[in-house]
C-alpha positions as CSV (number, residue, x, y, z in Angstrom):
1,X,0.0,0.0,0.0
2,X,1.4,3.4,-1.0
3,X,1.7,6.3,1.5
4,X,-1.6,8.6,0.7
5,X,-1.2,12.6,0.1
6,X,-2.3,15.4,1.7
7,X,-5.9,15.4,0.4
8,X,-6.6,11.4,1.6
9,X,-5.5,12.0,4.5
10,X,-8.2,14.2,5.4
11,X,-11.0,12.3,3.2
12,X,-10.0,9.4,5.3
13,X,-11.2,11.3,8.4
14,X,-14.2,13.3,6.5
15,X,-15.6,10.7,4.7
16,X,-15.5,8.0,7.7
17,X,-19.3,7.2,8.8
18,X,-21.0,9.4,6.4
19,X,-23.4,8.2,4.0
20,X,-22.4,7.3,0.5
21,X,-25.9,6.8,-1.1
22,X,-27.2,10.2,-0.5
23,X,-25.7,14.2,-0.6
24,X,-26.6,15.1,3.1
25,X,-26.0,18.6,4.4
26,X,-22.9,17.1,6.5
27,X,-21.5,15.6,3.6
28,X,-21.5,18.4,1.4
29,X,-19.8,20.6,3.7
30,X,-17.0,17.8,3.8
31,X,-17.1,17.8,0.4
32,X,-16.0,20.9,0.1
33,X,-13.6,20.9,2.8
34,X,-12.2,18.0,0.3
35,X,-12.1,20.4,-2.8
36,X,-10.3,22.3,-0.6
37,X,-7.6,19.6,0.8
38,X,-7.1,19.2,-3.2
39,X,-6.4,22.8,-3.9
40,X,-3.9,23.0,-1.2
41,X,-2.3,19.7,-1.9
42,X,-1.0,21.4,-5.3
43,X,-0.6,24.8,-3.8
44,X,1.8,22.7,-1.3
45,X,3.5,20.8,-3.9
46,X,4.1,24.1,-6.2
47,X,1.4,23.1,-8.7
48,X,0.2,26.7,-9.0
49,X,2.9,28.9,-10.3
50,X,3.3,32.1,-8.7
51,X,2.9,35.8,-9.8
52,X,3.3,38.3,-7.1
53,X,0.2,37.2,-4.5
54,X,-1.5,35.8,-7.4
55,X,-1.4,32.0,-8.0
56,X,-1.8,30.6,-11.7
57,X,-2.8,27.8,-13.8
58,X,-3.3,27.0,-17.4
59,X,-5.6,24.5,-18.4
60,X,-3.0,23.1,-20.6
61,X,-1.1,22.4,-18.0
62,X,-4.1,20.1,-16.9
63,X,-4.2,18.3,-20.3
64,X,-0.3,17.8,-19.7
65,X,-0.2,16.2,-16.4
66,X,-0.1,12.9,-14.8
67,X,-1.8,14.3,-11.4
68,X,-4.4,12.6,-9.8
69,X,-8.2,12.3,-10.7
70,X,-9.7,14.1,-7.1
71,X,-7.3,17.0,-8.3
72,X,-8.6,17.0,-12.1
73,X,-11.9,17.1,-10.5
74,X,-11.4,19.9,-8.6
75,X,-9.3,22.0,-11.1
76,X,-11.8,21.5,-13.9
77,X,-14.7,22.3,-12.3
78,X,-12.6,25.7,-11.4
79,X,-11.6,26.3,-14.7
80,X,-15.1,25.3,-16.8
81,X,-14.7,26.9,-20.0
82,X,-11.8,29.0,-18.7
83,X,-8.6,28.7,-20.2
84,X,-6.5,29.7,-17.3
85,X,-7.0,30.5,-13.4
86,X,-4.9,33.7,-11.8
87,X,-6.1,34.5,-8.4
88,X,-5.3,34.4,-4.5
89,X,-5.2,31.7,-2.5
90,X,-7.6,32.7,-0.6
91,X,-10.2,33.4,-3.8
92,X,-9.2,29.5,-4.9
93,X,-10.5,28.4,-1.8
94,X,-13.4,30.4,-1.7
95,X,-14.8,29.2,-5.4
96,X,-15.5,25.9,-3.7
97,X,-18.5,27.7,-1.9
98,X,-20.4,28.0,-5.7
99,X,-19.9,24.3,-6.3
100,X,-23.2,22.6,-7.3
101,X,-24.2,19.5,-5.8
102,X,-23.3,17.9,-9.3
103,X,-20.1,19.4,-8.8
104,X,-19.5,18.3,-5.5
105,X,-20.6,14.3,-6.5
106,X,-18.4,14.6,-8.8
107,X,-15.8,15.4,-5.9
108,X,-16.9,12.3,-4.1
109,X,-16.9,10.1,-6.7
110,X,-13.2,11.1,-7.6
111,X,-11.9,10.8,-3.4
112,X,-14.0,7.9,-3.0
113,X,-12.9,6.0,-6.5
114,X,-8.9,6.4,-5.8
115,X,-9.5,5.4,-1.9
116,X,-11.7,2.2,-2.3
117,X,-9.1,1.5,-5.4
118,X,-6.4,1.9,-2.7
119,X,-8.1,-0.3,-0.6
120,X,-8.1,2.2,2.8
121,X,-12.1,2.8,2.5
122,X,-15.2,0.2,1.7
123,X,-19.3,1.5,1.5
124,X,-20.5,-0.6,4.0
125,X,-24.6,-1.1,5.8
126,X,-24.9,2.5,7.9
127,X,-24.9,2.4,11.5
128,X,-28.5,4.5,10.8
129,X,-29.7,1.0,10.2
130,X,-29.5,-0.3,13.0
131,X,-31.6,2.3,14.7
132,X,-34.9,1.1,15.6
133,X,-37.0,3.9,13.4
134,X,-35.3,2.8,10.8
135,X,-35.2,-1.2,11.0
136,X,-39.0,-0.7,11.6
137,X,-39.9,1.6,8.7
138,X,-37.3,-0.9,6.7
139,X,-34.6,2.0,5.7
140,X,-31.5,0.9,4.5
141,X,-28.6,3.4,3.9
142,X,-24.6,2.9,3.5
143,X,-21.8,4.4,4.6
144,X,-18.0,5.0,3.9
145,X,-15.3,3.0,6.6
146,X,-12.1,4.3,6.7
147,X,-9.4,1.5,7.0
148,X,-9.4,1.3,10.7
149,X,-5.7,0.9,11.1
150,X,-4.4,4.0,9.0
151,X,-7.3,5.9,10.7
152,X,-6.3,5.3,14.2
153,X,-2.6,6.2,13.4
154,X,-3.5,9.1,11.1
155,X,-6.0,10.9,14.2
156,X,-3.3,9.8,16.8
157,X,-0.7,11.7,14.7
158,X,-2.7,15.0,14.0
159,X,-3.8,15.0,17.7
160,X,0.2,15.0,18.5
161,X,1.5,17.4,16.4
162,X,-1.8,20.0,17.4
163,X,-1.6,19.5,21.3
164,X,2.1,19.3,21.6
165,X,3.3,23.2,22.1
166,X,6.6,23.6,19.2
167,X,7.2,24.1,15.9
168,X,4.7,23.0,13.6
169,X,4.1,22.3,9.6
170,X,2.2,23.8,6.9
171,X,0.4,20.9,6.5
172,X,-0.3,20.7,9.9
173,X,-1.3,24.5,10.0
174,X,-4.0,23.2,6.9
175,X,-5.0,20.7,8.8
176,X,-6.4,22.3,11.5
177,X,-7.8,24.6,8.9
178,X,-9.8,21.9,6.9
179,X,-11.3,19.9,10.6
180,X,-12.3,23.2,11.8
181,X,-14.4,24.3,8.4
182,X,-15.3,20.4,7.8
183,X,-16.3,20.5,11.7
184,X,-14.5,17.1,11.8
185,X,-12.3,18.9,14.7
186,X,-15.2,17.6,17.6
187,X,-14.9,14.3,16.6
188,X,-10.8,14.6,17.1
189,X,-10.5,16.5,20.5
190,X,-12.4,17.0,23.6
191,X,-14.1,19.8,24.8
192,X,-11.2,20.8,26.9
193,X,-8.5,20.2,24.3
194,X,-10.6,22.7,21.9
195,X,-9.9,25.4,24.2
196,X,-6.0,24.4,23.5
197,X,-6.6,24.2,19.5
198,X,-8.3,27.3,19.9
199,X,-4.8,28.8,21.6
200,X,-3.0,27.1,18.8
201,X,-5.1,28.8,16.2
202,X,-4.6,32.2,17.8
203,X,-1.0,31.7,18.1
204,X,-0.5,30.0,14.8
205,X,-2.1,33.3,13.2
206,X,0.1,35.3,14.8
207,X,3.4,33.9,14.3
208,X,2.8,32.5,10.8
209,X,2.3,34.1,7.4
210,X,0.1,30.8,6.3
211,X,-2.1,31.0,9.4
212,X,-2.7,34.4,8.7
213,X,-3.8,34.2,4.8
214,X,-5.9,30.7,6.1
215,X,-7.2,31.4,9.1
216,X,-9.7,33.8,8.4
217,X,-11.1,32.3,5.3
218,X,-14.7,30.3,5.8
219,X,-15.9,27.8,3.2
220,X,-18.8,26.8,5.3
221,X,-22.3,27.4,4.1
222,X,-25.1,28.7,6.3
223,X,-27.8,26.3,5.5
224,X,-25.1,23.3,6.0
225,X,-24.5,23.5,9.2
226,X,-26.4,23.7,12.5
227,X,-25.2,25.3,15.1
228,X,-26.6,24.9,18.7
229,X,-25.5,26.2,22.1
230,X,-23.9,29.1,19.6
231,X,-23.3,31.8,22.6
232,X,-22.4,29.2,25.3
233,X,-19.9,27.4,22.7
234,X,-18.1,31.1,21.9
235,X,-17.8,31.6,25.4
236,X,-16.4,28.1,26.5
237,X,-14.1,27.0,23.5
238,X,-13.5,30.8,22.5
239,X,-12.1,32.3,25.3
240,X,-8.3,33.2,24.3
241,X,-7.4,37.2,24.0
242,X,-6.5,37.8,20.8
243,X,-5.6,41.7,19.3
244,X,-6.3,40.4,15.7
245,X,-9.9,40.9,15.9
246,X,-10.3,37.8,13.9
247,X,-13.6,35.6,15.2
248,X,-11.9,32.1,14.6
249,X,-15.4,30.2,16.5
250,X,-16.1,26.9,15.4
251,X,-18.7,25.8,13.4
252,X,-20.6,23.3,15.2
253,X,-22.1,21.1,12.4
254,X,-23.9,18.3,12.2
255,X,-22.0,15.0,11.5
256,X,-24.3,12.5,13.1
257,X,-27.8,11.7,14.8
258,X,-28.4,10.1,18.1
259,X,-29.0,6.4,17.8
260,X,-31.0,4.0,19.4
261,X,-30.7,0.3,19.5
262,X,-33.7,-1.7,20.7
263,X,-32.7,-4.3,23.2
264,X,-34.5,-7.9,23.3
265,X,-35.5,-7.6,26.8
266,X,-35.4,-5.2,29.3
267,X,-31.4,-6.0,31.1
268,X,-31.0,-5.3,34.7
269,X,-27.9,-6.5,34.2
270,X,-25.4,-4.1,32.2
271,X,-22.8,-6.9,30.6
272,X,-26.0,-8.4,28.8
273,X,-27.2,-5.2,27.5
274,X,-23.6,-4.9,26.3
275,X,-23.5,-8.4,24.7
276,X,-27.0,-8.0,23.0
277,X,-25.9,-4.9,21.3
278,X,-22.5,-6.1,20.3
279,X,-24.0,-8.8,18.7
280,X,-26.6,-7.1,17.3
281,X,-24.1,-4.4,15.4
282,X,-21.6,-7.0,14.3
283,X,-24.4,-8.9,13.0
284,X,-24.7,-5.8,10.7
285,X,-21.5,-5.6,9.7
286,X,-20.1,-3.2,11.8
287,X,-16.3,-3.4,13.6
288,X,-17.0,-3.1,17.5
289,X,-14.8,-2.7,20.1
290,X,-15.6,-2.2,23.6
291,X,-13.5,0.4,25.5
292,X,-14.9,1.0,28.2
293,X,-17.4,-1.4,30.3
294,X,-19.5,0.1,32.9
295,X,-23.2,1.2,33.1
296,X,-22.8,3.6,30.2
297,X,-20.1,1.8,28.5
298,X,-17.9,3.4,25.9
299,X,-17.6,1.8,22.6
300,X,-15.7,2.4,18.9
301,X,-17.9,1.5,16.0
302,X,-16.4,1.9,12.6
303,X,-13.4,5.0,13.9
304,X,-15.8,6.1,15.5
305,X,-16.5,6.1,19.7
306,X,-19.6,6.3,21.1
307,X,-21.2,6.3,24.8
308,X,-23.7,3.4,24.8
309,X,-26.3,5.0,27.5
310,X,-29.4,3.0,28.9
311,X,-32.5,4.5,27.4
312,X,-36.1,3.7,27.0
313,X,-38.6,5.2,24.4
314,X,-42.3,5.1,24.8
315,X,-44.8,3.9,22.5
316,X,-47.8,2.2,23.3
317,X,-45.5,-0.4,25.7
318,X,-41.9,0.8,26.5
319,X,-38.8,-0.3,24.7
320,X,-35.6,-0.3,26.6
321,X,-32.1,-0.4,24.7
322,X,-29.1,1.8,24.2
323,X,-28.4,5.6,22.7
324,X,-25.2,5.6,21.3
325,X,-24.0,9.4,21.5
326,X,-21.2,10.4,19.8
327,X,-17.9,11.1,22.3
328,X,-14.5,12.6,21.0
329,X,-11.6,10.3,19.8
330,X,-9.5,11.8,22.9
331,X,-8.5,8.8,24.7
């Protein structure tokens, strides 16, 4: 298997757990987050040649070039009938806010095509499946897995390199960049370790002339992402002086719903309530791994770790199970 760029990295991690049969407000947002990644995968590697603050590129460059599909996609769709491209970085990255939702399938289809072909991603049965409004109305939905072994080592690494105070890359500095916009960033760090990306992000834009052109720049839409607790989040996560006058608040999108998994029986006891649902997601097709036992145990399905808490929801009898609720990959 060959070392992935820049851009898969970040798929790997934007992609994981969202659904690949339909264009969902979260997805798009990653989508462009990914269209993104791709620009700044050639701007990193040179591919854009430079004219003062301008960045360039001809489109027979493009016919010229052995680069790979996701950033043909991407460049294409910039061009259109354009012969060439001469603009800031920051106006590249913006353009990806007017792609079309045929523009941004076209995206996917070019990440998800050279990841599956690597063999570091698969479609597989959606967690959503297994959620008890949906096994009753007989919904079935699938979802992307990210290899879970060059997942795991590729979160562990960006976790590292962010919380660790030193020097620190430009792709790093884009990476932080991309999970904040793609809103991928909750799903990496706790609560209390966003207040210490949000320090990093202060000081990054301070001390660095690629934090400052990136920093600022927002390729979020409105209508994609939901944000809740908006004033109590600012204050909380927020809370580091800065004299740039710069907002750099997180978008607080939403990746996932709350789940719930009917149980057989009601379980007084909390090891077979575990077991059942275990079984009952593996039986599925999912990769489970208990972390944590316990009355709310803590659980990794697919990348992705979840607290597995006791619930009961009434209809015309009551229905006891589990509500697997997201929790942050900060172990």
């Amino acid at each position: 298997m060959k070392e992935l760029s820049f851009a898969q990295n970040f798929s790997l991690i934007a992609l994981n757990a969202q659904e690949s049969t339909r264009l969902t407000n979260s997805k798009k947002v990653s989508l462009r987050c990914m269209a993104a990644a791709a620009l700044l995968e050639i701007y990193l590697d040179k591919g854009l040649s430079e004219k003062g603050e301008n960045l360039t590129f001809e489109l027979e460059t493009l016919n010229n070039t052995s680069m790979p599909l996701y950033q043909q996609t991407v460049l294409k769709i910039l061009l259109s009938r354009d012969k060439s491209l001469c603009e800031t970085l920051p106006k590249y990255l913006l353009k990806v806010l007017k792609f079309s939702s045929k523009q941004l399938k076209e995206v996917e289809d070019a990440f998800a095509f050279t990841l599956t072909r690597e063999n570091v991603m698969e479609e597989i049965p959606a967690l959503l499946n297994s959620d008890l409004e949906f096994v009753t109305a007989g919904i079935e939905m699938r979802e992307y897995r990210s290899n879970a072994e060059i997942f795991t080592r590729l979160t562990e690494s960006i976790r590292a390199e962010i919380l660790e105070d030193g020097p620190i890359t430009d792709e790093a500095i884009i990476m932080i960049w991309l999970l904040r916009e793609s809103g991928c960033i909750y799903d990496l760090f706790s609560k209390e370790e966003l207040k210490h990306v949000a320090a990093r992000i202060y000081e990054l834009y301070d001390n660095t002339s690629l934090g400052r052109v990136i920093f600022p720049i927002n390729i979020h839409k409105t209508v994609e992402y939901a944000v809740k607790n908006f004033l109590k989040m600012k204050k909380e996560m927020m809370s580091t002086p800065s004299g740039s006058g710069i907002n750099f608040v997180f978008p607080i999108i939403e990746r996932s719903q709350s789940i719930f998994i009917d149980t057989e029986s009601y379980f007084s006891n909390k090891e077979d309530r575990l077991r059942d649902v275990k079984q009952r997601l593996e039986s599925n097709g999912h990769n489970i791994t208990v972390i944590r036992e316990g009355e709310i145990p803590l659980i990794k399905i697919d990348n992705v770790l979840y607290e597995a808490v006791p619930h009961a929801k009434q209809y015309r009898f009551p229905v006891h199970g589990v509500r697997l609720i997201k929790y942050p990959l900060s172990l």
